[in-house]
C-alpha positions as a Markdown table, in Angstrom:
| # | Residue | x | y | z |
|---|---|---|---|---|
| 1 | Unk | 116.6 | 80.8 | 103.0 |
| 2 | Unk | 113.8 | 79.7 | 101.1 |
| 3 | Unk | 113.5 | 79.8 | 97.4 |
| 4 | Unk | 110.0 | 78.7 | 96.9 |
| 5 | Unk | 107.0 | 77.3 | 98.5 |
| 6 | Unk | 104.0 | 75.4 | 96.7 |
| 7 | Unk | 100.6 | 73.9 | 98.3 |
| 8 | Unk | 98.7 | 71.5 | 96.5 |
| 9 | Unk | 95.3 | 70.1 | 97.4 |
| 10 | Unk | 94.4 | 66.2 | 97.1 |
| 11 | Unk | 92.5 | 65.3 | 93.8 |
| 12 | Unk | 91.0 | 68.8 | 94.0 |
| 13 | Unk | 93.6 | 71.0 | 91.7 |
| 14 | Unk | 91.0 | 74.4 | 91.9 |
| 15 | Unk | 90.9 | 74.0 | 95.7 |
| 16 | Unk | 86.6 | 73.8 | 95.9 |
| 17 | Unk | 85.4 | 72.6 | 98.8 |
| 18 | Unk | 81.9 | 72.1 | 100.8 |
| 19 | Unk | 81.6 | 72.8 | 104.1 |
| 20 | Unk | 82.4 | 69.4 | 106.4 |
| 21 | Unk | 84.0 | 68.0 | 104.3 |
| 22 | Unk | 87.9 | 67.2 | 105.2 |
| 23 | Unk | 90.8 | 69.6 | 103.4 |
| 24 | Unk | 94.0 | 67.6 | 102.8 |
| 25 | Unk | 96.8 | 68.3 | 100.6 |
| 26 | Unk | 100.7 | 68.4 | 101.0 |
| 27 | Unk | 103.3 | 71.7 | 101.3 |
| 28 | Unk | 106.9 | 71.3 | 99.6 |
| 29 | Unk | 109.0 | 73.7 | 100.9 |
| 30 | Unk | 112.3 | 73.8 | 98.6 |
| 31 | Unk | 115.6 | 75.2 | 100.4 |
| 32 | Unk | 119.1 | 75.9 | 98.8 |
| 33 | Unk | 121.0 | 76.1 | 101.9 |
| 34 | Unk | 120.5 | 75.2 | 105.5 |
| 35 | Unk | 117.8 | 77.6 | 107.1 |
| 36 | Unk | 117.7 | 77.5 | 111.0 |
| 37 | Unk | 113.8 | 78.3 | 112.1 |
| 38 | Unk | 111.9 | 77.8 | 115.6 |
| 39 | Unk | 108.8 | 76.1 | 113.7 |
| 40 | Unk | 107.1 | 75.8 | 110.5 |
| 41 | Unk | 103.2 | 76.2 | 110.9 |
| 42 | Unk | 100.8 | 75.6 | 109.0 |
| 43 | Unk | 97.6 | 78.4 | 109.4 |
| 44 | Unk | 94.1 | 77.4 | 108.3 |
| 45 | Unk | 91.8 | 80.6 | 108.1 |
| 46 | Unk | 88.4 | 81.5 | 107.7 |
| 47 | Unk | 87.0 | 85.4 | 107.8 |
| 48 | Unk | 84.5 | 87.6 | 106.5 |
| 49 | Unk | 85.2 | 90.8 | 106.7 |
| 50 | Unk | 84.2 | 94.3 | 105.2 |
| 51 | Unk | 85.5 | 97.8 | 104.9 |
| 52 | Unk | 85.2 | 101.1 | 103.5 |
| 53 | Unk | 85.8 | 105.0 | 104.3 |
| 54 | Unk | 83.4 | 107.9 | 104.2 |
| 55 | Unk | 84.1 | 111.8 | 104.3 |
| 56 | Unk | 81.8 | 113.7 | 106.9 |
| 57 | Unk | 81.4 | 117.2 | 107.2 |
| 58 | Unk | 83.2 | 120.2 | 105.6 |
| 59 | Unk | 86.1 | 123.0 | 106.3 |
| 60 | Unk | 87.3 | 122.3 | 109.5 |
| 61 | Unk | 84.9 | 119.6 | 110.4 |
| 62 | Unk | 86.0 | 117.4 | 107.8 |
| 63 | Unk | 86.3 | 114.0 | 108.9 |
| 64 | Unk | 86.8 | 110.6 | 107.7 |
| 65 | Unk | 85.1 | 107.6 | 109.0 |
| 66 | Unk | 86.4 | 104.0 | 108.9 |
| 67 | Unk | 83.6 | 101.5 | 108.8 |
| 68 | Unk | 85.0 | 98.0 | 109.4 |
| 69 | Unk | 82.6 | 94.5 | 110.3 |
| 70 | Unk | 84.5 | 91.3 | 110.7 |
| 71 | Unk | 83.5 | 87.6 | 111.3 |
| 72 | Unk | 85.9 | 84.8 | 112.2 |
| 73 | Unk | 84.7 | 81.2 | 110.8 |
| 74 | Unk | 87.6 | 79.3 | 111.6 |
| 75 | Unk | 91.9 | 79.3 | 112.7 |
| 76 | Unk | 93.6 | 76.7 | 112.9 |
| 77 | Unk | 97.3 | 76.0 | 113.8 |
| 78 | Unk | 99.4 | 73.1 | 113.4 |
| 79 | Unk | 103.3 | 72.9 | 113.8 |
| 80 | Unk | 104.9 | 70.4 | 110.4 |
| 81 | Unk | 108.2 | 70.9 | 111.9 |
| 82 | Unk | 109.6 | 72.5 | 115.2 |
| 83 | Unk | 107.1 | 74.0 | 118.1 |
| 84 | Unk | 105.9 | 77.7 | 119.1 |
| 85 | Unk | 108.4 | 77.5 | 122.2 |
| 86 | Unk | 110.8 | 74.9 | 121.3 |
| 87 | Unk | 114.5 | 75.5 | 120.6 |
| 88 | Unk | 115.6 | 76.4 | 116.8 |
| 89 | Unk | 115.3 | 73.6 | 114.4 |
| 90 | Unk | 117.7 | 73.3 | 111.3 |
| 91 | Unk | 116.4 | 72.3 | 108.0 |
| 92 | Unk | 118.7 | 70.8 | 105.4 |
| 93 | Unk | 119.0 | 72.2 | 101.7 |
| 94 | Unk | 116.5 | 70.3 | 99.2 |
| 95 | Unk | 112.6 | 69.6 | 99.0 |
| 96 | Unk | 110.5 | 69.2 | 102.4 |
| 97 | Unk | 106.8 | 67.8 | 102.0 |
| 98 | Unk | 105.2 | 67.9 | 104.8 |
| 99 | Unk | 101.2 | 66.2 | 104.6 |
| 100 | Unk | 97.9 | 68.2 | 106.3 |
| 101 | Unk | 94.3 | 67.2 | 106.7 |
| 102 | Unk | 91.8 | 69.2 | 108.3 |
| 103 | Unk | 87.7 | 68.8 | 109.0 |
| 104 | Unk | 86.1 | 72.1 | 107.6 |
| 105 | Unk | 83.6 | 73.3 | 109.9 |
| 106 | Unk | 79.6 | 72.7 | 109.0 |
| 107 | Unk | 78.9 | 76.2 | 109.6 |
| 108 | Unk | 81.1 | 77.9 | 107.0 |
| 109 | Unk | 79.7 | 80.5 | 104.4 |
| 110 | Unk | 80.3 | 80.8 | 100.2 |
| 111 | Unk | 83.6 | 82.2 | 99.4 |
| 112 | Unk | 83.1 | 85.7 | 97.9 |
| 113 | Unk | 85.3 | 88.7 | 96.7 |
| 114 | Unk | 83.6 | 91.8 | 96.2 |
| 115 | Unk | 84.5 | 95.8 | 96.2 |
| 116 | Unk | 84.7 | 96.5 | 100.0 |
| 117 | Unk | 85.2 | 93.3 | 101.4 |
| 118 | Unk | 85.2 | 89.5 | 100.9 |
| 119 | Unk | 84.4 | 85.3 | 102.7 |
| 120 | Unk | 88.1 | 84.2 | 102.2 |
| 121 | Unk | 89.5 | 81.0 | 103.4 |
| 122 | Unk | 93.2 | 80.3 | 103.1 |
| 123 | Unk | 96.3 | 78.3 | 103.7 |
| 124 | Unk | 99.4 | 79.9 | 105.0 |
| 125 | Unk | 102.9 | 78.5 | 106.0 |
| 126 | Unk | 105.0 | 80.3 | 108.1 |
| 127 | Unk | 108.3 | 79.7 | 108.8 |
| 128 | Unk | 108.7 | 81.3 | 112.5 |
| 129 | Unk | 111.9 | 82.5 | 113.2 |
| 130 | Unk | 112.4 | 84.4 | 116.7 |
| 131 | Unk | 115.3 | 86.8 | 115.8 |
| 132 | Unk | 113.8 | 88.5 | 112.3 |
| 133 | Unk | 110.6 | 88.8 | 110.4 |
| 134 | Unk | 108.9 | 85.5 | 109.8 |
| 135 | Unk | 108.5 | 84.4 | 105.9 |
| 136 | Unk | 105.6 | 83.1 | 104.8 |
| 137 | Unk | 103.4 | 81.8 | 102.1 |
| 138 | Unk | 99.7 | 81.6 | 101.1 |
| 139 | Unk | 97.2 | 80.5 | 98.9 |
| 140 | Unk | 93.3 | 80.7 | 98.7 |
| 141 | Unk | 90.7 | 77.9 | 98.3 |
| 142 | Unk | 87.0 | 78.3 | 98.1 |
| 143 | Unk | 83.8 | 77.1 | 100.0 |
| 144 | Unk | 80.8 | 76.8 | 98.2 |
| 145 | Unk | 77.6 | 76.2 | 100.5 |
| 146 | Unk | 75.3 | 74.2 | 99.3 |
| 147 | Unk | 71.6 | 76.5 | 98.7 |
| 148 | Unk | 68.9 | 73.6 | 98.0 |
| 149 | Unk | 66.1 | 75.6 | 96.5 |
| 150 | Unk | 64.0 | 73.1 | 96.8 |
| 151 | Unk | 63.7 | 74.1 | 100.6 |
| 152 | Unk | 63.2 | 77.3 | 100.4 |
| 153 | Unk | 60.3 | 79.4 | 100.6 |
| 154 | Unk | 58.1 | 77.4 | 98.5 |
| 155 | Unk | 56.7 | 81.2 | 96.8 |
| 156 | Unk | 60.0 | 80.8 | 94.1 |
| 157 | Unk | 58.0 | 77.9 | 92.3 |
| 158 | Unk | 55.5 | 80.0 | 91.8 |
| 159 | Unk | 56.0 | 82.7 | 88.5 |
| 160 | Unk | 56.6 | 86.4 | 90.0 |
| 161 | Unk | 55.3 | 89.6 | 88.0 |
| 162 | Unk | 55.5 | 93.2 | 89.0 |
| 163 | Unk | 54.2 | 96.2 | 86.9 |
| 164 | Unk | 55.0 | 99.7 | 87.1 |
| 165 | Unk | 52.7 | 103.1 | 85.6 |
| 166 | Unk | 54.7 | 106.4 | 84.5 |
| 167 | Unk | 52.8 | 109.3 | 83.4 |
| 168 | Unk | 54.7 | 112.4 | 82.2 |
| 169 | Unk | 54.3 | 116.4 | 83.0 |
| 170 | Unk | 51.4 | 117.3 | 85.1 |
| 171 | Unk | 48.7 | 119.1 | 86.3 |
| 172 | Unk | 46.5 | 119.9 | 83.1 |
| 173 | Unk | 50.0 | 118.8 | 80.7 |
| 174 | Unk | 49.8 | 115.2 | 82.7 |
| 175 | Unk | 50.0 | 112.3 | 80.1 |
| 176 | Unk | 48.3 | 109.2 | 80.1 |
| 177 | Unk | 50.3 | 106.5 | 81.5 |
| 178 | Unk | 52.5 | 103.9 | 80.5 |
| 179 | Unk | 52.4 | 100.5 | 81.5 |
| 180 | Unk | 55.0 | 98.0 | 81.6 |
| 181 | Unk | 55.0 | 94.6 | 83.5 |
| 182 | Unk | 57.8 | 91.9 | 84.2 |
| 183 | Unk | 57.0 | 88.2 | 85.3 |
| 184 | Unk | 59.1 | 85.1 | 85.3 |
| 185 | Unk | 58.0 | 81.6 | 85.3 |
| 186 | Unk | 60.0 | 81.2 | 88.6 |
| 187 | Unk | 61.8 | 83.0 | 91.0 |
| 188 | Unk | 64.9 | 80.1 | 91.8 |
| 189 | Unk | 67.2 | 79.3 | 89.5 |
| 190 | Unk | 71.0 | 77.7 | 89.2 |
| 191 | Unk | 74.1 | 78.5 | 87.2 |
| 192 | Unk | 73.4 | 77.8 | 83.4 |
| 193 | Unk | 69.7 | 77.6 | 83.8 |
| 194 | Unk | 68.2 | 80.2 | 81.6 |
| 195 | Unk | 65.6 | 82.9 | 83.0 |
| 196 | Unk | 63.0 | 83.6 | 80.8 |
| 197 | Unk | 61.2 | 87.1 | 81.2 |
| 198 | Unk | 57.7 | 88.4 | 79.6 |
| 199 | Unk | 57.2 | 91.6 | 79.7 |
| 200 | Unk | 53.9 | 93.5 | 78.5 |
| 201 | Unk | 53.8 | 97.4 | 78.0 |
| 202 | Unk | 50.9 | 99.4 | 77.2 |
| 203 | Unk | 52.2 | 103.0 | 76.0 |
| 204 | Unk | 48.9 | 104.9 | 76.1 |
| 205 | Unk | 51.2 | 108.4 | 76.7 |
| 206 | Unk | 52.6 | 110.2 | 73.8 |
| 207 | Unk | 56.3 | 109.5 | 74.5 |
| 208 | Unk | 58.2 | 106.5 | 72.7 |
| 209 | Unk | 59.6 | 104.4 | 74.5 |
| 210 | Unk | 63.1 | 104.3 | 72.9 |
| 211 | Unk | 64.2 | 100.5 | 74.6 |
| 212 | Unk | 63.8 | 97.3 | 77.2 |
| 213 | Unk | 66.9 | 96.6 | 78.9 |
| 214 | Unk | 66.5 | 93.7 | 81.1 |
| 215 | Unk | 69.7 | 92.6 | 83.6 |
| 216 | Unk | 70.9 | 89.9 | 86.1 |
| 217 | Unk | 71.6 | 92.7 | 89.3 |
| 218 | Unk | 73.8 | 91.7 | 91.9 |
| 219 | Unk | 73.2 | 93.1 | 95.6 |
| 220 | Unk | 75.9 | 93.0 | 97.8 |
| 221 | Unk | 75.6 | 94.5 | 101.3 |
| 222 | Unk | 78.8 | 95.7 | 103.7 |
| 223 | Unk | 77.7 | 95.4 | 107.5 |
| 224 | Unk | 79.8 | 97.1 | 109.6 |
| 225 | Unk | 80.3 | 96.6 | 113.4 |
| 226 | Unk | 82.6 | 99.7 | 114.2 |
| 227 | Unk | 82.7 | 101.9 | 114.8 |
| 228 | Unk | 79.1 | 101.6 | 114.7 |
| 229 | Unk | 76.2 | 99.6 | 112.8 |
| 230 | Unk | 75.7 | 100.7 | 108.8 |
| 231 | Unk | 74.9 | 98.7 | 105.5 |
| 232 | Unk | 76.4 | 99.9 | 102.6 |
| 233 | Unk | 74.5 | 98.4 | 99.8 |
| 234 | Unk | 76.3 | 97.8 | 95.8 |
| 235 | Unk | 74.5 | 97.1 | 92.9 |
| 236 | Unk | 76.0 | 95.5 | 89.6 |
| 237 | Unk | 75.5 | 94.6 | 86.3 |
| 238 | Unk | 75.9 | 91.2 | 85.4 |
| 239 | Unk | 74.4 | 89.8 | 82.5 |
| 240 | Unk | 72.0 | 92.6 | 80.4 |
| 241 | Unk | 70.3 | 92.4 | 76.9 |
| 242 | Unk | 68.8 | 95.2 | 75.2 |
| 243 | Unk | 65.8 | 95.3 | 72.5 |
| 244 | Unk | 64.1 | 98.3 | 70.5 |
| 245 | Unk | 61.1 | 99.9 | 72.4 |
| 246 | Unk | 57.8 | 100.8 | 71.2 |
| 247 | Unk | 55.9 | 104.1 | 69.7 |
| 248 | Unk | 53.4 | 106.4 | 71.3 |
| 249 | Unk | 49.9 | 104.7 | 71.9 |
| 250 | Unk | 51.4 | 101.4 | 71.2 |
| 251 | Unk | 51.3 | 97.8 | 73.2 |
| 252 | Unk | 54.0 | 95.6 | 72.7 |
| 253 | Unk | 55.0 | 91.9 | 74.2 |
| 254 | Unk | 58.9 | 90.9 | 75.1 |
| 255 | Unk | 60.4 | 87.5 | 76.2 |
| 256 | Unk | 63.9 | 88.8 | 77.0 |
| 257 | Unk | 66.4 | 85.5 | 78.1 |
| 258 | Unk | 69.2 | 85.9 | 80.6 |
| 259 | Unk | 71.7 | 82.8 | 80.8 |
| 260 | Unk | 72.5 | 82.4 | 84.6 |
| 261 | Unk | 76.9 | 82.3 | 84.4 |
| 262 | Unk | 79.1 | 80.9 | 87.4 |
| 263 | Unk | 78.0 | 83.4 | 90.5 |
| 264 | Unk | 78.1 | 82.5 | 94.3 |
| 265 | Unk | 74.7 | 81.6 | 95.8 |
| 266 | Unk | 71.9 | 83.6 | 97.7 |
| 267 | Unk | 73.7 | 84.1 | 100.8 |
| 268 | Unk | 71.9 | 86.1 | 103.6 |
| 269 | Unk | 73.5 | 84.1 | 106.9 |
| 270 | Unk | 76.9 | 86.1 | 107.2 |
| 271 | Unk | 76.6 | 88.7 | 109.7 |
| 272 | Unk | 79.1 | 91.5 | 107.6 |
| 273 | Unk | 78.5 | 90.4 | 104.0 |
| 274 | Unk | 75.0 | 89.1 | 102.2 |
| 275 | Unk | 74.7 | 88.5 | 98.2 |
| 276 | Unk | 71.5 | 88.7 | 96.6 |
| 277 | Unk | 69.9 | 89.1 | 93.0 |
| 278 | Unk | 67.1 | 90.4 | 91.1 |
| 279 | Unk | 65.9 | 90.5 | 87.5 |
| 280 | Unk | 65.7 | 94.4 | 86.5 |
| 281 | Unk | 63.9 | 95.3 | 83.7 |
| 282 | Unk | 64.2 | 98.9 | 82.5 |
| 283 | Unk | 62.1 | 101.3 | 80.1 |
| 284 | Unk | 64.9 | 103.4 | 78.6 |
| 285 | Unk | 63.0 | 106.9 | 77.3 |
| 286 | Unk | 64.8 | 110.2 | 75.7 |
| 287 | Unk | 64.9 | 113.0 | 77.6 |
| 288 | Unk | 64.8 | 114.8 | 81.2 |
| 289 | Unk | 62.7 | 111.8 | 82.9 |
| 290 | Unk | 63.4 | 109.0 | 85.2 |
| 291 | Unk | 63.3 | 105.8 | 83.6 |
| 292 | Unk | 60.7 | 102.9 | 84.7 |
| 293 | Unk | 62.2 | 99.9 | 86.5 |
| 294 | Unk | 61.0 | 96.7 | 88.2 |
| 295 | Unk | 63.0 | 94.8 | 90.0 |
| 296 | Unk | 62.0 | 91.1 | 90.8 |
| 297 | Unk | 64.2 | 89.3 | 93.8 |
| 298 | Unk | 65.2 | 85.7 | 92.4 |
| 299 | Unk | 67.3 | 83.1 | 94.6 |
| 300 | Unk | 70.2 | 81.5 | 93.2 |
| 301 | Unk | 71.0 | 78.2 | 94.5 |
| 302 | Unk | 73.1 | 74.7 | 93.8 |
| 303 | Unk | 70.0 | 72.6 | 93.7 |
| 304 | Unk | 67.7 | 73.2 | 90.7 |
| 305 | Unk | 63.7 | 73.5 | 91.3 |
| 306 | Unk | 63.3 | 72.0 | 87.4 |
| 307 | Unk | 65.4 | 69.8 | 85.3 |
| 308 | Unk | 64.8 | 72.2 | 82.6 |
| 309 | Unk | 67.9 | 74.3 | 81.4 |
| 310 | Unk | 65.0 | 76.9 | 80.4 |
| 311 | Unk | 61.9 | 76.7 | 82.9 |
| 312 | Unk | 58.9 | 78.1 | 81.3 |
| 313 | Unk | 55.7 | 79.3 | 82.1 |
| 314 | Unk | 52.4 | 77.1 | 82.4 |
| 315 | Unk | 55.3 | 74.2 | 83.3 |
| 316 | Unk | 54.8 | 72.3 | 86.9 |
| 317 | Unk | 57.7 | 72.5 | 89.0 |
| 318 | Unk | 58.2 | 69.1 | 91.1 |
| 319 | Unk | 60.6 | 68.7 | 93.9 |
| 320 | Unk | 63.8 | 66.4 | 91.4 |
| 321 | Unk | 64.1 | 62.9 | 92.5 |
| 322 | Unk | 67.3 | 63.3 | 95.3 |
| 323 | Unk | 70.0 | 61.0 | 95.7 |
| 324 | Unk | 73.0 | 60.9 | 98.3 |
| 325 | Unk | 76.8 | 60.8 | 96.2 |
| 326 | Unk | 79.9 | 61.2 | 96.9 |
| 327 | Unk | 81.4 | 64.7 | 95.8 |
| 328 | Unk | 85.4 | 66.0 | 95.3 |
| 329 | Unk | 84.3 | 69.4 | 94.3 |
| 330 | Unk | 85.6 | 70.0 | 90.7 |
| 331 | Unk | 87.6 | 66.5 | 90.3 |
| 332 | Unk | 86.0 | 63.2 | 89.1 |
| 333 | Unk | 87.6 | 61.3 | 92.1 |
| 334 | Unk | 86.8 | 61.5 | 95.6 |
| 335 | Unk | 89.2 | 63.2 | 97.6 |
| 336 | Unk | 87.2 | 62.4 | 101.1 |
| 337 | Unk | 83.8 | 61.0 | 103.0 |
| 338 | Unk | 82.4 | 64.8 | 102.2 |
| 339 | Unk | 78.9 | 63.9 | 100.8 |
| 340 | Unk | 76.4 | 66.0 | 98.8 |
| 341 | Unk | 72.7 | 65.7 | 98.0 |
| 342 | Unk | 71.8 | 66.3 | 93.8 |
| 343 | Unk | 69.2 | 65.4 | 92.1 |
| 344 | Unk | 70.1 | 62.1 | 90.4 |
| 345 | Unk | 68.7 | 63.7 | 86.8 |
| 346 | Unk | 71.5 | 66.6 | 87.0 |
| 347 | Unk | 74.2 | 66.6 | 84.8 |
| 348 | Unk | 77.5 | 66.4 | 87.1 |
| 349 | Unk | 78.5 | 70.2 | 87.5 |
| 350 | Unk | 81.8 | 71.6 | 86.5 |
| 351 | Unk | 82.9 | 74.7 | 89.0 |
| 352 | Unk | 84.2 | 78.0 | 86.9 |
| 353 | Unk | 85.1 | 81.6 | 87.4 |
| 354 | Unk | 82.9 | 84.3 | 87.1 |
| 355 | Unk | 82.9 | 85.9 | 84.0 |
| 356 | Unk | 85.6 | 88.6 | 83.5 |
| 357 | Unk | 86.2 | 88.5 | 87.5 |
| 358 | Unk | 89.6 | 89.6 | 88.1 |
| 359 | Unk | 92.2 | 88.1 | 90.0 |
| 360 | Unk | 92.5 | 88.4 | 94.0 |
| 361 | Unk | 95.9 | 89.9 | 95.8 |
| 362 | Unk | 95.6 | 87.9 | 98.8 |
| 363 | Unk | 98.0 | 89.6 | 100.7 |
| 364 | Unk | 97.2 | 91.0 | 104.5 |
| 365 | Unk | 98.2 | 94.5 | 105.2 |
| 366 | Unk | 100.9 | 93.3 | 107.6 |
| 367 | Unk | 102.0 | 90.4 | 105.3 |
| 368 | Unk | 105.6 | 90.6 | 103.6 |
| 369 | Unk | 105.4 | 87.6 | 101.9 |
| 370 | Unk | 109.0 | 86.5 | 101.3 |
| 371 | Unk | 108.1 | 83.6 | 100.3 |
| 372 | Unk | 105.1 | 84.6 | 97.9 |
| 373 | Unk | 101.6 | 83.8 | 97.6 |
| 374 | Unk | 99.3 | 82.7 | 94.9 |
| 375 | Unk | 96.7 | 85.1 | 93.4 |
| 376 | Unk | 93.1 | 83.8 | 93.4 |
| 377 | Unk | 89.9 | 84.3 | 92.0 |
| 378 | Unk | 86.7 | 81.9 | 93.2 |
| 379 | Unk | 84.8 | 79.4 | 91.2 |
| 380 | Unk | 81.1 | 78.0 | 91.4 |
| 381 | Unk | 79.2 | 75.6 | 90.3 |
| 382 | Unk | 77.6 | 75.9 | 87.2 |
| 383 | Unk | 75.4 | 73.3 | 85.7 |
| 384 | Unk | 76.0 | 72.2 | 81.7 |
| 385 | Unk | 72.3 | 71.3 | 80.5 |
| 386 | Unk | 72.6 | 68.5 | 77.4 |
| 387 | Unk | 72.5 | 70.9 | 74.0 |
| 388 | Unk | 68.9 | 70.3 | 73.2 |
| 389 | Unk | 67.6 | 71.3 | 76.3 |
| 390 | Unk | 69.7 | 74.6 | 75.9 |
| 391 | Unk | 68.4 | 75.1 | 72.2 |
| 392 | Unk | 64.9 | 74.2 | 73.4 |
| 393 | Unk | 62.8 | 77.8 | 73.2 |
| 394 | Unk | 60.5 | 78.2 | 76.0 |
| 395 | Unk | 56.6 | 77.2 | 75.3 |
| 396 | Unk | 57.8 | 75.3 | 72.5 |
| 397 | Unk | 58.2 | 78.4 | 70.5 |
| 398 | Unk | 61.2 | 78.5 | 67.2 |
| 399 | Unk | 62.5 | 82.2 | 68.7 |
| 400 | Unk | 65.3 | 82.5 | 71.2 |
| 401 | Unk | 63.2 | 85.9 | 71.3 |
| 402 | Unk | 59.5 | 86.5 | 70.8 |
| 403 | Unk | 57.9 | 90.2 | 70.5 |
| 404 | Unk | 55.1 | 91.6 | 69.1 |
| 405 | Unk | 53.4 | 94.8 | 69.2 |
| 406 | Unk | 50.3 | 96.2 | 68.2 |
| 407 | Unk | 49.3 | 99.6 | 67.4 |
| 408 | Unk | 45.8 | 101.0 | 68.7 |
| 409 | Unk | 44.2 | 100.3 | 65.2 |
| 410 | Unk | 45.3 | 96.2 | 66.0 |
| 411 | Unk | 48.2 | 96.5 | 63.3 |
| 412 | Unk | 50.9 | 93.7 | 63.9 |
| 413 | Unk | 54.6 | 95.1 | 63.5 |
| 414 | Unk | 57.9 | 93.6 | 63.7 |
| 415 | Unk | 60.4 | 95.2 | 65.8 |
| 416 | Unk | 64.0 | 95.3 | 65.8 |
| 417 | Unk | 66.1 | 92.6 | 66.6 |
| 418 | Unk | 67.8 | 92.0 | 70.4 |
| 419 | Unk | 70.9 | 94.1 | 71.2 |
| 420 | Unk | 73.3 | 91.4 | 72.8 |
């Protein structure tokens, strides 16, 4: 019987890998007595799949509906010891390592785990055994696709502003209306690169407006496939700062910051799961009224459009000199022939966790795991800009955070400071 199983990846101890490049690493099995099998295989996999439940209908209609989407990217096979229909093997007590290598394919998507589905990619070992339940043992590693932003649709270098009016009551009660507009100095970005957002409102109604929230937002959508076609769409919170609003008949100017943390890429490709983002910024007033929001789409790549940990406004964004270099995902050493393109001006990116992500029971619904498995949470790349360049304020000003309003008489006052 076996007591425990461990898989370890060559040079690349987090398991972070790009798509082609070449997975190797080594399996010790460790036995305490003789354990008679018909094969041990080794499983490669690669899925994306979704699912979630809905309640139709009422009394005795009621129903419940199981919306499932799946996507195979790769499976893979390989016998270390015995064969699918060869005769039982015996395997002596003690520590069996057995070596594996295998060529990821080109066309493989990020790795994600999200609330109604996931991209997982894993390595299982099985020991087969003909006359019980097989025992196994499994462990996750990540793909992280590269998103070159300098290829995509060339509008993101371009700064992106949306504005939104909201009058209040109506008919002969209708107030004037408020005014707020958003706009970023770009619209692609890359972990660690700070986004900076102005925002203008022009409260000509006699509400206050009590506070500016802006937030990263995180759009994930579920495509299922049976047991027919439907999107279910999730928004979250990721990163969100707050400051005080203004008063009634007031203007007031914002430059709200939002540090980009370790998050998977724009990914739109997969035909079950996509991940997008947008910068949200939302008036917050008292009372029964909806709230103003804009919502600007950004892309989130692994290729910067600037060199800048804080691109500003007014600031040219040119295409980074590119270089070819070898890459071992989170290691210093390289593990294989896997090659990536970076700007040569980047500092070498570290790959992390997402922020307070919690960690992923791997486990298939028909999986016993004997054996065990290895609980897993993705990482990303995420770039560390030198300190300066992270203290620099945008437009060279001495604020991480730079209102001002102005009263309809042209009266200058300070505001409160950020909420964190």
């Amino acid at each position: 019987m076996a007591t425990s199983c461990e898989i370890k990846f060559d040079q690349n101890p987090y398991g972070v890998y790009f798509p082609g490049q070449t997975l190797s690493g080594s399996v010790e099995l460790c036995l305490t007595e003789v354990t008679k099998v018909r094969g041990v295989a080794l499983q490669i996999n690669g899925v994306a799949e979704v699912k979630w439940s809905e309640t139709k209908g009422a009394g005795k209609n009621r129903r419940t509906v199981r919306y499932r989407g799946r996507q195979n990217y790769m499976h893979s096979t390989t016998y270390l010891a015995g064969s699918k229909e060869g005769n039982n093997v015996e395997l002596l007590p003690g520590i069996h390592t057995y070596r594996f290598s295998c060529a990821l394919p080109h066309n493989l998507v990020t790795s994600m785990e999200a609330e109604y589905g996931h991209v997982r990619y894993t390595v299982k070992v099985v020991l087969e055994r003909s006359w019980k339940k097989d025992q196994s043992y499994k462990v996750a590693f990540t793909i992280l696709r590269h998103v070159n932003l300098n290829e995509e649709a060339y509008e993101i270098r371009y700064p992106a502003k949306l504005d939104k009016s909201k009058t209040f009551c109506c008919g002969p009660c209708r107030s004037e209306p408020m005014y707020i507009s958003a706009e970023t100095p770009i619209s692609g970005y890359v972990p660690g690169q700070t986004v900076v957002v102005k925002i203008e409102v022009n409260n000509q109604s006699n509400k206050p407006l009590d506070e500016l929230s802006t937030k990263l937002v995180g759009i994930v959508s579920f495509i299922s496939q049976t047991p027919y076609c439907k999107v279910r769409t999730v928004s979250s919170v990721i990163v969100e700062t707050r400051c005080a609003g203004i008063g009634p008949r007031t203007k007031g100017s914002f430059e709200q910051l939002i540090l980009i943390p370790p998050l998977p890429p724009t990914s739109k490709s997969c035909q079950v799961l996509t991940m997008t983002y947008a910068i949200e910024v939302e008036g917050k007033i008292r009372g029964p009224v909806v709230n103003p929001r804009i919502q600007i789409p950004i892309t989130i790549g692994t290729i910067p459009l600037s060199m800048n940990a804080v691109p500003g406004f007014g600031t040219a964004v040119v295409a980074p000199p590119v270089i070819v270099q070898p890459t071992a995902g989170p290691s210093s050493s390289i593990t294989d022939a896997g090659i990536v393109a970076l700007p040569a001006e980047l500092p070498p990116p570290s790959y992390e966790e997402v922020v307070n992500a919690n960690r992923t029971n791997i486990q298939d619904e028909d999986e016993t795991n004997e054996i065990g498995w290895r609980d897993y949470t993705p990482r990303y790349m995420v770039y560390r800009f030198s300190e300066s360049d992270e203290a620099a304020p945008p437009n060279g000003g001495d604020h991480q955070q730079n209102n001002a309003m102005e009263t309809d008489g042209g009266e200058r006052t300070v505001p409160e400071k950020a909420i964190m």
